[in-house]
C-alpha positions as CSV (number, residue, x, y, z in Angstrom):
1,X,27.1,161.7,190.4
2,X,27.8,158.3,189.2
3,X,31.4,158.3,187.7
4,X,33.8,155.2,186.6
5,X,37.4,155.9,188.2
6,X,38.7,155.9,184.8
7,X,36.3,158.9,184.3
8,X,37.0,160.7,187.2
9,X,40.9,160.5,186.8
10,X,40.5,161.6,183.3
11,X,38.3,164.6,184.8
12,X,40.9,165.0,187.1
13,X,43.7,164.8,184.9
14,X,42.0,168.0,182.7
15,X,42.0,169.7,186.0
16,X,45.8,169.5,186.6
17,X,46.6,170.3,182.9
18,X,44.2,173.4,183.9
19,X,46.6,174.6,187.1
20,X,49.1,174.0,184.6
21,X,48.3,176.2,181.7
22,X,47.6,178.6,184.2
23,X,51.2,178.9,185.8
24,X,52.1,178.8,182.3
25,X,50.7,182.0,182.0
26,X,51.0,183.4,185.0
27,X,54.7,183.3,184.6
28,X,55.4,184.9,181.0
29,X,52.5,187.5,182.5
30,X,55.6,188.2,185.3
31,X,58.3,187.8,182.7
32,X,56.8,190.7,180.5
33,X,56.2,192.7,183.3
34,X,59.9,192.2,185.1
35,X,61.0,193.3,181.3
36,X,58.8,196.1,181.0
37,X,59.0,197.6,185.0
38,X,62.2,196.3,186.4
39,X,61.8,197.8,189.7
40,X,59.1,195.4,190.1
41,X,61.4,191.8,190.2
42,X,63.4,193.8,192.4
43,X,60.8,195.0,194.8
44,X,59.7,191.2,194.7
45,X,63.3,190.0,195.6
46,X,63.2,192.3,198.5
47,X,59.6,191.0,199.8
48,X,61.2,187.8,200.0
49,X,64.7,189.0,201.3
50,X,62.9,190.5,204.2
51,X,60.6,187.7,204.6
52,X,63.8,185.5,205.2
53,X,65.9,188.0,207.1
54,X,63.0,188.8,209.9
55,X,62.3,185.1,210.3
56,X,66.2,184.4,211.2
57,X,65.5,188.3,213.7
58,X,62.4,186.4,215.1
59,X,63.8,183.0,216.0
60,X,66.7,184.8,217.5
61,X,64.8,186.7,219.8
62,X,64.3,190.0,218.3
63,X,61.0,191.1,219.5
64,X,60.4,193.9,217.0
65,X,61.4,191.9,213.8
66,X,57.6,191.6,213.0
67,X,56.6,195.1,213.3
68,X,59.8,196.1,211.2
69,X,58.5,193.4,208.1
70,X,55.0,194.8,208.4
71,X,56.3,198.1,207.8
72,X,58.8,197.1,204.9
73,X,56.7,194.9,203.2
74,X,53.7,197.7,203.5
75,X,56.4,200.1,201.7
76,X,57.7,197.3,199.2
77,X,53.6,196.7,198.3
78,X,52.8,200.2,198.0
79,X,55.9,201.1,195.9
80,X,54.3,198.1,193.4
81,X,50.8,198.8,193.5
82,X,52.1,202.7,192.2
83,X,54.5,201.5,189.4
84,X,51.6,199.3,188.3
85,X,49.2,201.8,188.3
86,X,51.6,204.4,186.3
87,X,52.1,201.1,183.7
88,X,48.0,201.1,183.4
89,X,47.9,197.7,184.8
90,X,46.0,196.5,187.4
91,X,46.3,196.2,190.8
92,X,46.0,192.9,190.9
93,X,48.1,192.1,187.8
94,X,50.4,189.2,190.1
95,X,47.5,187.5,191.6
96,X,47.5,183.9,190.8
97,X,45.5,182.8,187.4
98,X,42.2,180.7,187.9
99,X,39.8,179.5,185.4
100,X,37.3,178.7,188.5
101,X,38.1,181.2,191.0
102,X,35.7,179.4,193.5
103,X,37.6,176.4,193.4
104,X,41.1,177.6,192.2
105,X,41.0,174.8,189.6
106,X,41.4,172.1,192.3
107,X,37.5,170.8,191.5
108,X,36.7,171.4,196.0
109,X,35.7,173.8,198.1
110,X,35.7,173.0,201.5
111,X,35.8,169.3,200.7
112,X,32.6,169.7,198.3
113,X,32.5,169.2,194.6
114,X,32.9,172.4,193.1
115,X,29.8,173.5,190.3
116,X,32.3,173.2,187.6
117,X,33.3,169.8,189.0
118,X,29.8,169.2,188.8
119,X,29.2,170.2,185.6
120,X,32.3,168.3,184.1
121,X,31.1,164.8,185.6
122,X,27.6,165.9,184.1
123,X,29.1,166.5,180.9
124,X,31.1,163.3,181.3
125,X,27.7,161.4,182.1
126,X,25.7,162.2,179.3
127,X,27.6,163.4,176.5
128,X,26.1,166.5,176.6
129,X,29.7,168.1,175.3
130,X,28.0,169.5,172.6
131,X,25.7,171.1,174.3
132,X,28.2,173.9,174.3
133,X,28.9,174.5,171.2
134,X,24.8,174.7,170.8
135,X,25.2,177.5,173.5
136,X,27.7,179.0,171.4
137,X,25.4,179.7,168.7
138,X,22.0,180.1,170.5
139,X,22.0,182.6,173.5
140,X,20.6,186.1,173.9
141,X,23.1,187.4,172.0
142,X,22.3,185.9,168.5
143,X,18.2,185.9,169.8
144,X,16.5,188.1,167.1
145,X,12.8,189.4,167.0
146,X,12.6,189.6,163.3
147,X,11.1,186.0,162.5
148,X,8.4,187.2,164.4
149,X,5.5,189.0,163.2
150,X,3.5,191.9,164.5
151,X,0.1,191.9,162.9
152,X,-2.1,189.0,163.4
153,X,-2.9,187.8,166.6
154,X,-3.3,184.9,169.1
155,X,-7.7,184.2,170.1
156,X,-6.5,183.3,173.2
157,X,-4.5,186.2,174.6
158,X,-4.9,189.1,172.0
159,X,-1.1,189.0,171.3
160,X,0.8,189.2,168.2
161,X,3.6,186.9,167.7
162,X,5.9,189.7,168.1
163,X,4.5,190.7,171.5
164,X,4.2,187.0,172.5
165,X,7.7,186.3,172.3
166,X,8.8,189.8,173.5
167,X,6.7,188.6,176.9
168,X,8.4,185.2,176.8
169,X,11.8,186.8,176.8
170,X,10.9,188.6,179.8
171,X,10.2,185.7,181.6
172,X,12.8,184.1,180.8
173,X,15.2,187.0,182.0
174,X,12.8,187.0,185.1
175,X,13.3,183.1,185.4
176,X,17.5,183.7,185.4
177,X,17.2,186.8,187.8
178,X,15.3,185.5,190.3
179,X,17.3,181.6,190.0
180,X,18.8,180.9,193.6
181,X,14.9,182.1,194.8
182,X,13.9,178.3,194.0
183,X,11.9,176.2,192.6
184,X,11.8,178.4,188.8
185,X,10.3,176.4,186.3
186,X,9.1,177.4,182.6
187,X,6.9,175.3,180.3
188,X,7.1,176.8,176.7
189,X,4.3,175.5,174.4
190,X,3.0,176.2,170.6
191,X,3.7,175.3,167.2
192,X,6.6,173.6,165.7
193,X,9.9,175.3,164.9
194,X,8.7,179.1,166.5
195,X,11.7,179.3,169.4
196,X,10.8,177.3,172.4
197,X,14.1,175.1,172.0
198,X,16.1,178.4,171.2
199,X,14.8,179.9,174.4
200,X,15.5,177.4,176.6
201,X,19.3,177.2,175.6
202,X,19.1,181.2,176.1
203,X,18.5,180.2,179.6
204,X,20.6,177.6,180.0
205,X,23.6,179.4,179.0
206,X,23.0,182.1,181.3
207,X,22.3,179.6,184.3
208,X,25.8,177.6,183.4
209,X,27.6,181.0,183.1
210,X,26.1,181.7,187.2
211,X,28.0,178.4,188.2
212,X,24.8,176.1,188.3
213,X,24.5,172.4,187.1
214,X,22.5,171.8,183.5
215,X,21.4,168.6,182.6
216,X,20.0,168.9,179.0
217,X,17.5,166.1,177.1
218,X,15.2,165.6,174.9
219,X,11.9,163.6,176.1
220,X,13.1,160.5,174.0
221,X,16.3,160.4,176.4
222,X,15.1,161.2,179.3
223,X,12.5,158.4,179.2
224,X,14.7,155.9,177.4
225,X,17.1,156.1,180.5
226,X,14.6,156.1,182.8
227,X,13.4,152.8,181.2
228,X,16.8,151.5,181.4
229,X,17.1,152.0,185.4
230,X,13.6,150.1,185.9
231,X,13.1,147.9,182.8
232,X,16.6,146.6,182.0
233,X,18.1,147.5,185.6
234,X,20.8,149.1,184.3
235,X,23.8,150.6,186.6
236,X,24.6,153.4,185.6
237,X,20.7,153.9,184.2
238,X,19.9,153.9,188.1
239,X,22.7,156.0,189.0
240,X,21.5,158.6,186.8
241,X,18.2,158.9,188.3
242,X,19.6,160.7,191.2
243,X,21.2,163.3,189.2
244,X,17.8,164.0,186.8
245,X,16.3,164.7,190.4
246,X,19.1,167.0,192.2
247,X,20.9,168.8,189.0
248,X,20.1,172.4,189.1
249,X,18.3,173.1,186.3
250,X,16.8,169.9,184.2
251,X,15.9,170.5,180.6
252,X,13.0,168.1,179.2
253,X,12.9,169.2,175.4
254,X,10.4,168.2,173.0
255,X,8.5,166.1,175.1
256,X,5.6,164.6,173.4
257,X,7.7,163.3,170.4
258,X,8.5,160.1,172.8
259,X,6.3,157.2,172.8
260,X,4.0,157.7,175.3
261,X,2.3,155.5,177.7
262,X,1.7,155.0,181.1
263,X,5.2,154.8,181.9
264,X,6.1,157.9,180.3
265,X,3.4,159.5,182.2
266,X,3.7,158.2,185.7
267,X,7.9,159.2,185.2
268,X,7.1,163.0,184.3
269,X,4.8,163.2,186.9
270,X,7.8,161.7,189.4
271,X,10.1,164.0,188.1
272,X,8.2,167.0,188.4
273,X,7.0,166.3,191.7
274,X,10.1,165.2,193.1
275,X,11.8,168.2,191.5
276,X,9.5,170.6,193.0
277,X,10.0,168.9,195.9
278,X,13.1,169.4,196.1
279,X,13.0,172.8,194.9
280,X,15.1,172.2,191.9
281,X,14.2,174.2,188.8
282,X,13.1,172.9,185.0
283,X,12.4,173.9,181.8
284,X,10.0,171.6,179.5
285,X,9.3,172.5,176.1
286,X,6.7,171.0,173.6
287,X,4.7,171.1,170.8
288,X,1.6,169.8,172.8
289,X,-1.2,172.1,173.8
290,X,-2.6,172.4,177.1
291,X,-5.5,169.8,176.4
292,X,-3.2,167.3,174.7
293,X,-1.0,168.0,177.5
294,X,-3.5,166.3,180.2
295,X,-4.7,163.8,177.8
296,X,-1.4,162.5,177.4
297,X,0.2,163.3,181.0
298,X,-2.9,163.4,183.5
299,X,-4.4,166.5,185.0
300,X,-2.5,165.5,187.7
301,X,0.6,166.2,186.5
302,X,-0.5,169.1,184.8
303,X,-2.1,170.8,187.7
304,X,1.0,170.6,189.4
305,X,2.7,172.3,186.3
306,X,-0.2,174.9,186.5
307,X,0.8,175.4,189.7
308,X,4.5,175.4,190.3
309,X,5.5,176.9,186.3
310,X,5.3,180.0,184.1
311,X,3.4,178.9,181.6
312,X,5.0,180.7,177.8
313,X,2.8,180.1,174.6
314,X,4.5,181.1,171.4
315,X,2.9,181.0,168.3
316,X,3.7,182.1,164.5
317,X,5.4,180.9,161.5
318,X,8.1,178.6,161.8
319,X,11.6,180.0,161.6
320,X,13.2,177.0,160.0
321,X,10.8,177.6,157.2
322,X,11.4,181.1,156.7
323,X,15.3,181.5,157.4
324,X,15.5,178.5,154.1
325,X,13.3,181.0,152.3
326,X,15.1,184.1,153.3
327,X,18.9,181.7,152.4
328,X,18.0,180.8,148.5
């Protein structure tokens, strides 16, 4: 991931404020509790009382000092866990406060970036910030069915737009299920304005929930940068190749509203062979067909789509349309 120090500091920075807030509320957590139960700042002055008594036993020879702690701090815990438990709080109500638990809001595990570290810098990269508060709105929890109709049907597959979509939805849940089993890839394809954006953010809130990377554009971005690195040799153009190629799930949105040429196609077939590949998982969306799709991209790059992708067609009114009609 290609970051500025003055990025990574200010990434950093968010990260301390984190451990911060946390202790913050770790300790009025303890404060309330020592107020409600206070046995329980006592039984903690004790663990540390004999913590500090059997360390002076030990360093003065007394042999048994340890098994005499283990027994005294088993008591101490036991007596805790039980006034806790009679409170109705949890057992582990005094363990520390995380918002990453992997990491413990230090950004490292084991000397590796944490995902949320990875995310951030991703976030940092390309602005995608708001990508967020799109999640916010459209996930499987707002998803509805009723745009969709169930009476006239697709030639090609026999389905109503109802049962399209209801099929769709099922693979995306399969997709998410089945993520770490990689590569997972989804093309969604049909009309304009009938869900295949709304899906893919389903998904990508659900993947970014499990801990994984998301790197989000729309075709006009992702080849615009991709021009950058070759064309204009930009820096940090070129630096963002590698993370379009080793993110954990790439969305390519809209693709076919770019300008495309043979540039265009030659980078989406890179990308999606590399990404295979790799066995990195994406999620293209567009309001090309499947002939447009090789006439504009190659069969080449759509047989390996065909081959490597759950192919989703959705078809039906557009929603845009009729959520204006169903607002006036």
């Amino acid at each position: 991931m290609a970051l500025s120090n003055s990025q990574y500091n200010e990434i950093m920075r968010t990260y301390g404020e984190r451990q911060l807030q946390n202790k913050h509320k770790m300790d009025e957590r303890v404060r309330e509790a020592y107020l409600r139960i206070p046995r329980l700042k006592e039984i903690d002055d004790a663990i540390s009382t004999c913590s500090i008594s059997s360390a002076r036993r030990m360093l003065s020879g007394d042999e048994g000092a340890l098994l005499t702690l283990h027994k005294d701090l088993e008591a101490l815990r036991e007596e805790r866990a039980k006034l806790l438990e009679a409170s109705g709080l949890p057992a582990d109500f005094f363990a520390p406060i995380y918002t990453c638990p992997d990491c413990k809001d230090t950004g490292y595990i084991d000397g590796e970036k944490c995902h949320c570290l990875k995310q951030a810098i991703i976030d940092t990269i390309y602005t995608q910030s708001n990508i967020k508060e799109i999640l916010a709105r459209e996930n499987f929890s707002t998803f509805s069915y009723d745009y969709y109709q169930d009476e006239e049907r697709d030639p090609s597959n026999g389905l109503t737009s109802l049962e399209n979509v209801e099929k769709a939805v099922i693979d995306c849940q399969d997709f998410i299920d089945n993520f770490e089993n990689k590569p997972k890839n989804l093309l969604f394809y049909g009309d304009t304005g009938i869900g295949k954006t709304f899906l893919s953010n389903c998904v990508a809130k659900e993947i970014l929930d499990k801990g994984y990377s998301v790197i989000y554009f729309t075709a006009f971005q992702l080849f615009d940068i991709l021009s950058k690195g070759v064309f204009d040799k930009d820096a940090e153009a070129i630096a963002a190749h590698e993370n379009i190629f080793e993110c954990d799930l790439l969305i390519i949105d809209d693709l076919g509203t770019e300008f495309a040429n043979t540039f265009t196609s030659s980078q989406l077939f890179l990308i999606v062979n590399e990404r295979i590949l790799r066995r990195k998982s994406t999620i293209i969306s567009t309001n090309l067909n499947i002939g447009q799709i090789v006439e504009v991209y190659s069969e080449r790059t759509f047989s390996r789509i065909s081959s490597n992708y759950t192919i989703v067609k959705l078809f039906g009114e557009d929603i845009r349309i009729k959520k204006r009609k169903l607002h006036k």
